[in-house]
N, C-alpha and C positions, 0 to 999 in steps of 0.2 A: 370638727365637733364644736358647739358652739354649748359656753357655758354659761348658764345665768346665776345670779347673786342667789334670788327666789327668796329674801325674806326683805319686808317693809319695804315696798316698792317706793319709792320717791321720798325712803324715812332721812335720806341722806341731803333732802332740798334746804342750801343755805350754807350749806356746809363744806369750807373748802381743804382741801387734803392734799396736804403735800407728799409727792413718788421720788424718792431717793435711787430706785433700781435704775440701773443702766437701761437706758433711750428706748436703742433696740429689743428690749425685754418688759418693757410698762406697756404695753398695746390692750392685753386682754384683762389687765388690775385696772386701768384706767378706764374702758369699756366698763369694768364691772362696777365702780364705782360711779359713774356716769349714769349708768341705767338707776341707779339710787336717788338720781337727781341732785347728786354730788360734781361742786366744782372744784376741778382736778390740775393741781397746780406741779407740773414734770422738772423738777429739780434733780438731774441726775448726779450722784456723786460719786460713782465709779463710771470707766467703760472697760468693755472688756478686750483685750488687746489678744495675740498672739505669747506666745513663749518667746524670751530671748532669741531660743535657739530652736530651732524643731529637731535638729539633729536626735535628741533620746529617744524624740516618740517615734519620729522617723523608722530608728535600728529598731525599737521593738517591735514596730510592723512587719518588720524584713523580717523579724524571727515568731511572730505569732505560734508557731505550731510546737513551742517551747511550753507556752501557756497554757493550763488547764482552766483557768478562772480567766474574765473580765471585769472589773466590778467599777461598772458609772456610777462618780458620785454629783452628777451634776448638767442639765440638758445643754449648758458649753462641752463638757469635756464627749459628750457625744460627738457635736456639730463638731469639734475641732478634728476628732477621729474618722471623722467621715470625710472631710477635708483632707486631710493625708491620703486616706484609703484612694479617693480620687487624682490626689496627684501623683500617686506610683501604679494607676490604670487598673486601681482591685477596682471589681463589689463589695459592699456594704454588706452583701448576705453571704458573706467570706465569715463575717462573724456566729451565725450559725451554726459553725463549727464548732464550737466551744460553749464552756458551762459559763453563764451573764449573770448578772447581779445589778440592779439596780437603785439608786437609794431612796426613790418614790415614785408619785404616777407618772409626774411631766419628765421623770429622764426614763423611765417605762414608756411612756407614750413618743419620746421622739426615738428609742430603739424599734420599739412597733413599726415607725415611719420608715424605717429601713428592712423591713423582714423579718427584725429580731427580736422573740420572745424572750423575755430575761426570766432565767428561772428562778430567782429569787428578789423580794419586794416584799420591804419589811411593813408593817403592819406603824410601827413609829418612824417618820418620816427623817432622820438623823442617822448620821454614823453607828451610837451608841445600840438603835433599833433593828441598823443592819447587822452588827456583829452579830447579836444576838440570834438572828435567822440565818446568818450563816456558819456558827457553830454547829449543826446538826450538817454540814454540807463538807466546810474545807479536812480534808485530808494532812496528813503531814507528811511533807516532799511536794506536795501540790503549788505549782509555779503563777502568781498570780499576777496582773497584772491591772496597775491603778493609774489610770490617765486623769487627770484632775489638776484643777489651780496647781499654780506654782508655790504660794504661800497659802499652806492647807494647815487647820491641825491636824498631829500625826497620830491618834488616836488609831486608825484603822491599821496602820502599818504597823503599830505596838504590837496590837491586838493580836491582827493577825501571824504576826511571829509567832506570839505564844501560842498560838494554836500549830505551830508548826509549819506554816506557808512560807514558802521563800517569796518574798512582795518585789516586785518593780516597780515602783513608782516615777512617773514619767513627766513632765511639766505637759498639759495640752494646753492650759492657756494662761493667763494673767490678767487679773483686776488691778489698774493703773486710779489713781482720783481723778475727780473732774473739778475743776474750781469757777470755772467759767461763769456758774447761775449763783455763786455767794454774794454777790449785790442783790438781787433778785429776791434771794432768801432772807437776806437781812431786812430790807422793806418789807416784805411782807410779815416776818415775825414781830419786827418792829411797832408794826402799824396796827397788832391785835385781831388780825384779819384771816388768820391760820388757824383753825380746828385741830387739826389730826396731822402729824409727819409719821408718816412710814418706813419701815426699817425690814429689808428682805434677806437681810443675809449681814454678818459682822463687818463686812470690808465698807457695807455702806452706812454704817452709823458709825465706826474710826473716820471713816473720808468725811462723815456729816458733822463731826465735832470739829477735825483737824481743818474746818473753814474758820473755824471762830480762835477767839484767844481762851489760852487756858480757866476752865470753868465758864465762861458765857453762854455757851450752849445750852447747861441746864439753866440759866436766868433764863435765856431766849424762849425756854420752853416750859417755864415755869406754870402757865394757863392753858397748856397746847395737851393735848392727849397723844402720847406714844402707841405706838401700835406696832410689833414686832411678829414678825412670819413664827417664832417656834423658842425653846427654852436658850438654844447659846445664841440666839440675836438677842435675846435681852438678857441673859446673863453679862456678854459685851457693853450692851446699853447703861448696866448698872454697875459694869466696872468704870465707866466713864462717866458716873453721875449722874443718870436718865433714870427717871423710875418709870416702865411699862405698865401701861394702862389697857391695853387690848393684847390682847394672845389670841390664837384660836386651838382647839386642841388638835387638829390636822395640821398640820405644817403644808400648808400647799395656798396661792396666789386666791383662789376659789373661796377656801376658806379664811382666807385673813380678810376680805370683801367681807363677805357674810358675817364677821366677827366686828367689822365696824358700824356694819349696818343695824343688827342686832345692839350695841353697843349705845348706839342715838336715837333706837326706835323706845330701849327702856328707858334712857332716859329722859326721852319726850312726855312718855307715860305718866312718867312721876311729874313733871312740870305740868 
């Protein structure tokens, strides 16, 4: 499915914009920024690794029919469960079996890619939005089970409890930094030649500060526009002295394009 910006086509010409997201994951933000006529500069400052160990997620696959609930919070903790599923010779559509949960389109959309309809898809693209739609759902004794980053906040597991859910929460993968392109970044912040840095998720605006020495990040950014996927990448942002300058009110890669574009098309207007 191919997705376009669709607002101020070329409003983005001149304009270069730094991708913080891991490598593997900038294809279709930088695609959409591109089509804007935006030059697009891939500084990644996470990747996304494995789990120490897979042994947890491993056993809870062995025991799947314990579970009543799934709930993806994230299109990694998908692909890593579907990697498992593959190497102990399941299908993917093993997961059908069971009540799904998802915590927006794109990890809805890479369950889709495997057979699986998630039955719940919260309307606010966050934790906070899924709890909310799945209080009318979880039961109490109801055995759930949460694949997801190794260092997550544990909001949903709280939550969840209190609603009565016995939670498993399993490590499926890990965001490690990348320090590799901090030359790269520092010339070009340096140099005054950086519009926009991007920020899609917390671990990649902690990795995007902890390249620099304490507080130079905000100097370095002090003429640069932040731009943050949703309200805890820049609640993060502004624990660490960033002040966010673009939001979009969807939390999704589609809209945070759209929200930049938007962003440079009014402000061309006034200039």
């Amino acid at each position: 499915m191919t997705v376009r910006a669709n607002v101020g086509a070329r409003s983005l010409a001149g304009r270069r914009i730094v991708i913080t997201r891991a490598r593997e994951q900038a294809g279709q933000f930088r695609r959409l920024l591109e089509e804007a006529g935006g030059d697009v500069l891939e500084v990644p400052t996470i990747r996304i690794e494995p789990p120490e160990s897979w042994g947890p997620l491993d056993h809870a696959i062995s025991r799947l029919d314990e579970f009543q609930w799934l709930i993806f919070t994230s299109v990694n903790g998908v692909e890593s469960f579907r990697q498992r599923l593959a190497a102990k010779g399941m299908d993917p559509g093993v997961l059908s079996r069971y009540r799904v949960a998802a915590i927006g389109p794109a990890t809805a959309e890479a369950l889709n890619e495997l057979g699986v309809s998630p039955e719940v898809v919260p309307d606010e693209y966050r934790a906070e939005g899924l709890l909310e739609r799945l209080r009318a759902h979880i039961r109490p004794g109801d055995r759930v089970l949460l694949p997801r980053a190794a260092e997550t906040r544990d909001l949903l597991v709280k939550e969840l409890g209190r609603l009565g859910a016995d939670v498993d929460e399993v490590p499926a993968y890990r965001t490690v930094a990348v320090r590799e392109g901090a030359p790269l970044l520092r010339r070009a912040l340096e140099s005054g030649t950086v519009d926009v840095v991007t920020f899609t998720s917390s671990s990649t605006v902690r990795h995007f500060v902890g390249l620099f020495a304490p507080g130079e990040a905000a100097t370095l950014l002090r003429d640069v526009a932040v731009a943050c996927i949703g309200p805890i990448t820049a609640q993060t942002a502004a624990e660490l002295g960033l002040h966010t300058d673009i939001m979009p009110a969807e939390y999704t890669i589609p809209a945070l394009a759209r929200a930049i574009i938007e962003y440079y098309s009014k402000k061309d207007e006034k200039e």
